[in-house]
C-alpha positions as CSV (number, residue, x, y, z in Angstrom):
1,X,0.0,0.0,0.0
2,X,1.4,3.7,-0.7
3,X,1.8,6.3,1.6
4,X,-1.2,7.9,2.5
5,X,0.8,11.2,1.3
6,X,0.0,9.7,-1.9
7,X,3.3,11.6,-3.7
8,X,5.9,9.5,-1.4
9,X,7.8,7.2,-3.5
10,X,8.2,5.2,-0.2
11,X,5.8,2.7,0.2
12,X,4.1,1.0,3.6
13,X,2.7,-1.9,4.5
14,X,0.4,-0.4,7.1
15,X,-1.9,2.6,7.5
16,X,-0.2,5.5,9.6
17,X,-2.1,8.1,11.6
18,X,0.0,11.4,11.7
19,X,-0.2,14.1,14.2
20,X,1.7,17.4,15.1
21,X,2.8,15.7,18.6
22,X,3.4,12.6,16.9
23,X,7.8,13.5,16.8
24,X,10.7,12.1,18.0
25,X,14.5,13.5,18.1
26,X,16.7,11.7,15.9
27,X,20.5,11.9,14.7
28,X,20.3,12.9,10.8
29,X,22.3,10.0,9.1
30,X,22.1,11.4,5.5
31,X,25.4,10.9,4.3
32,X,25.6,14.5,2.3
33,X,27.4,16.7,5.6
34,X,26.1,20.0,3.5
35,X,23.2,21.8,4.4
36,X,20.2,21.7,2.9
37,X,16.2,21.7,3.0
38,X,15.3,18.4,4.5
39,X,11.1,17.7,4.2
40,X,9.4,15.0,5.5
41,X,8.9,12.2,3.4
42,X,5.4,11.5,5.2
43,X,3.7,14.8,4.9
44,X,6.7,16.6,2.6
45,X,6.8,19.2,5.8
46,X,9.9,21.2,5.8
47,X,11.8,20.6,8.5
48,X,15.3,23.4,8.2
49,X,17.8,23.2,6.5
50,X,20.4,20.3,7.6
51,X,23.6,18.4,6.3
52,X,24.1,14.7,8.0
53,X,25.6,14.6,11.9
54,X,22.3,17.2,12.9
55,X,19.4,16.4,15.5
56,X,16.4,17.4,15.1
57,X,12.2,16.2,15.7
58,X,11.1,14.1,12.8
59,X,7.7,12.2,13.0
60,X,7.6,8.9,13.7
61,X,5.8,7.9,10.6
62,X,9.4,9.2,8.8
63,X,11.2,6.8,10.7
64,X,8.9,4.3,9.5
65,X,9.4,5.5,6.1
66,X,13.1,6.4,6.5
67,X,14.7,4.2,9.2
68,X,18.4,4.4,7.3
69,X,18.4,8.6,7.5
70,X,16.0,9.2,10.9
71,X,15.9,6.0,12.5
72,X,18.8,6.9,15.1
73,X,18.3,8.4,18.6
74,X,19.3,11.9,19.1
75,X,19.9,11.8,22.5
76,X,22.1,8.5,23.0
77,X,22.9,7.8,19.7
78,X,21.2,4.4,19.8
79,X,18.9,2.7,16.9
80,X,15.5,3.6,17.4
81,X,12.8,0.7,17.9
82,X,9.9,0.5,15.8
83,X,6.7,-1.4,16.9
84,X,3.4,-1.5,15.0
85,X,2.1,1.0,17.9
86,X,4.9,3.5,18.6
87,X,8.6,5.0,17.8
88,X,11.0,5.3,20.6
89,X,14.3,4.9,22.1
90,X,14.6,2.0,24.7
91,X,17.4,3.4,26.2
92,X,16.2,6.7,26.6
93,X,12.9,6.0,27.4
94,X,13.6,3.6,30.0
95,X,15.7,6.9,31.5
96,X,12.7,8.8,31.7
97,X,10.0,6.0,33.2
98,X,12.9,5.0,35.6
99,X,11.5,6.0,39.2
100,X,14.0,7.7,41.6
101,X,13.3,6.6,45.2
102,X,14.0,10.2,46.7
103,X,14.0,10.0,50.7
104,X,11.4,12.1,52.8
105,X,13.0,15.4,54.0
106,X,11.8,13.5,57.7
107,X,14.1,10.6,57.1
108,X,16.6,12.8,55.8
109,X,16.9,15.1,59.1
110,X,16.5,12.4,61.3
111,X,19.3,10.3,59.8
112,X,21.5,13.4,60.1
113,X,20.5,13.5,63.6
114,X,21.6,10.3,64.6
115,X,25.1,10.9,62.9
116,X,27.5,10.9,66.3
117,X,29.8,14.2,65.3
118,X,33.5,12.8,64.7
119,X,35.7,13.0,67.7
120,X,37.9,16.5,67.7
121,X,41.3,15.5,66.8
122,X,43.9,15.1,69.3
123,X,46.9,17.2,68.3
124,X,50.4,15.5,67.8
125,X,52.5,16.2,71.3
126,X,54.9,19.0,70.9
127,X,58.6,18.0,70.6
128,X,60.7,19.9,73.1
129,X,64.2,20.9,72.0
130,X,67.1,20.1,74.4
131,X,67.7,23.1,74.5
132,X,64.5,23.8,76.4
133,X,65.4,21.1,78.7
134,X,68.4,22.2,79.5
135,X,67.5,25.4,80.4
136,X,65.0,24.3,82.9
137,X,67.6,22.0,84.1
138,X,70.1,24.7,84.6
139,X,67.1,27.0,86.1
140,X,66.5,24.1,89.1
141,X,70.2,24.0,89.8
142,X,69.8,27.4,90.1
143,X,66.8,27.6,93.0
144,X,68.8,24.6,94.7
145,X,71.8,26.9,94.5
146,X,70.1,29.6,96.1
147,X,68.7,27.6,98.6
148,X,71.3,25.8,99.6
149,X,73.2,28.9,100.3
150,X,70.8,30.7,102.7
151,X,72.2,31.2,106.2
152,X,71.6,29.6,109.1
153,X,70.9,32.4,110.9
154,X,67.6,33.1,108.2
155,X,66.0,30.4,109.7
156,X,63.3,30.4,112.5
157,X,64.0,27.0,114.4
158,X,62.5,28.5,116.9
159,X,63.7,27.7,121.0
160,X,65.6,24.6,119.6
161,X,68.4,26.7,117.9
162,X,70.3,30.3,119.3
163,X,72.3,32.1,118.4
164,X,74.8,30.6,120.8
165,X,74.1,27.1,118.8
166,X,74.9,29.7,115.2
167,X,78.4,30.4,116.7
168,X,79.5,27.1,117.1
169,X,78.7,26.1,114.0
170,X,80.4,29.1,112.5
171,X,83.3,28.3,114.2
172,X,83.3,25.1,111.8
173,X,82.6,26.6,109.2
174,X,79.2,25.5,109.1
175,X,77.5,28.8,107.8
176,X,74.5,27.6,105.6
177,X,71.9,25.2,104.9
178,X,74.2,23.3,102.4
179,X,77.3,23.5,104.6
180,X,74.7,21.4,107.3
181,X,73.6,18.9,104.3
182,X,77.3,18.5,103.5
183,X,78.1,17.8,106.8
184,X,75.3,15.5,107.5
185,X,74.0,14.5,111.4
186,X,76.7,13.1,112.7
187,X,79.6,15.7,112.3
188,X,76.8,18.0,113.7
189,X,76.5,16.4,116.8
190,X,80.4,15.6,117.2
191,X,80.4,19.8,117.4
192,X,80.8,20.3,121.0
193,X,77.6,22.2,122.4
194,X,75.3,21.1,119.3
195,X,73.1,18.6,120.9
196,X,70.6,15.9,119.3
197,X,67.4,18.7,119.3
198,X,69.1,21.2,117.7
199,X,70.4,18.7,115.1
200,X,67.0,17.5,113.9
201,X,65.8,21.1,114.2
202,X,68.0,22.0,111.5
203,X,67.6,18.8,109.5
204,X,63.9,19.3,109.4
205,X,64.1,22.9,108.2
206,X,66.8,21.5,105.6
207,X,64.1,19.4,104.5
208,X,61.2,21.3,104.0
209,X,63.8,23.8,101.9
């Protein structure tokens, strides 16, 4: 049976109903790249002026009619499929009937709400330079040096030492809180006059320093 055109030299082996909505967007396969009018071979509507490589809306019936120059997709570049109902891309139909399973805005605040927040990061410990170390070495030396050289006679040990039990200890040469260290308990109490109270007396006070 002809075309129901009835100028098309393509023929059809099936009625075709034609509409204005009736299109779909092919690739142009022509094999002449140059420009020119390009008219449906259905209704012999002009479609622009086109050279092969363009997209464009053809109707479906022309894809029928024309499946080697209009029967690619212009989307995805695949081979359009032709039932005796409809023209259409499987591809790209399948694209746009897929359904996207978006989540509820409720289900997405409340799984943002159950996210625990990270743990703040720990920083690295800070290396000190030996420098550092030394100098705070050199700075304890120091308070024990100072210390260690305070008088005797700076010291409240109250009714246990006088100034009587200062003398003696002058005498040998006993002037300080380090010269007492250094000379311990026992050379203490071998001083003639320094007795066993005033000994610890001093000791303790050592001590506490």
């Amino acid at each position: 049976m002809g075309c129901n055109c009835g100028n098309s030299k393509y023929e059809t082996g099936e009625t075709m109903t034609i509409s204005s909505g009736d299109k779909v967007l092919i690739l142009y396969t022509h094999p002449n790249m140059g420009k020119k009018v390009v008219k449906s071979p259905t209704t012999f509507e002009q479609y622009g002026y086109f050279g092969g490589g363009s997209v464009f809306e053809v109707l479906k019936a022309d894809v029928r009619l024309r499946p080697d120059y209009y029967g690619t997709c212009g989307n995805c570049r695949q081979s359009l499929t032709v039932t005796p109902s409809d023209v259409f891309c499987p591809r790209c139909s399948n694209i746009e009937a897929a359904v996207i399973n978006r989540p509820e805005p409720a289900q997405v605040a409340r799984a943002i709400q159950s996210i625990e927040p990270a743990p703040e990061p720990v920083p690295d410990p800070i290396a000190i330079h030996n420098d550092l170390l030394d100098e705070a070495d050199e700075y304890m030396v120091d308070i024990r040096d100072t210390v260690e050289d305070v008088p005797l006679s700076d010291f409240d040990f109250g009714r246990s030492v006088n100034k009587r039990h200062l003398a003696l200890l002058s005498e040998k040469g006993i002037l300080s809180i380090g010269d007492a260290v250094e000379a311990g308990p026992e050379k203490l109490q071998s001083i003639s006059g320094i007795g066993t109270k005033v000994v610890e007396a001093i000791m303790k006070n050592t001590n506490e320093k």
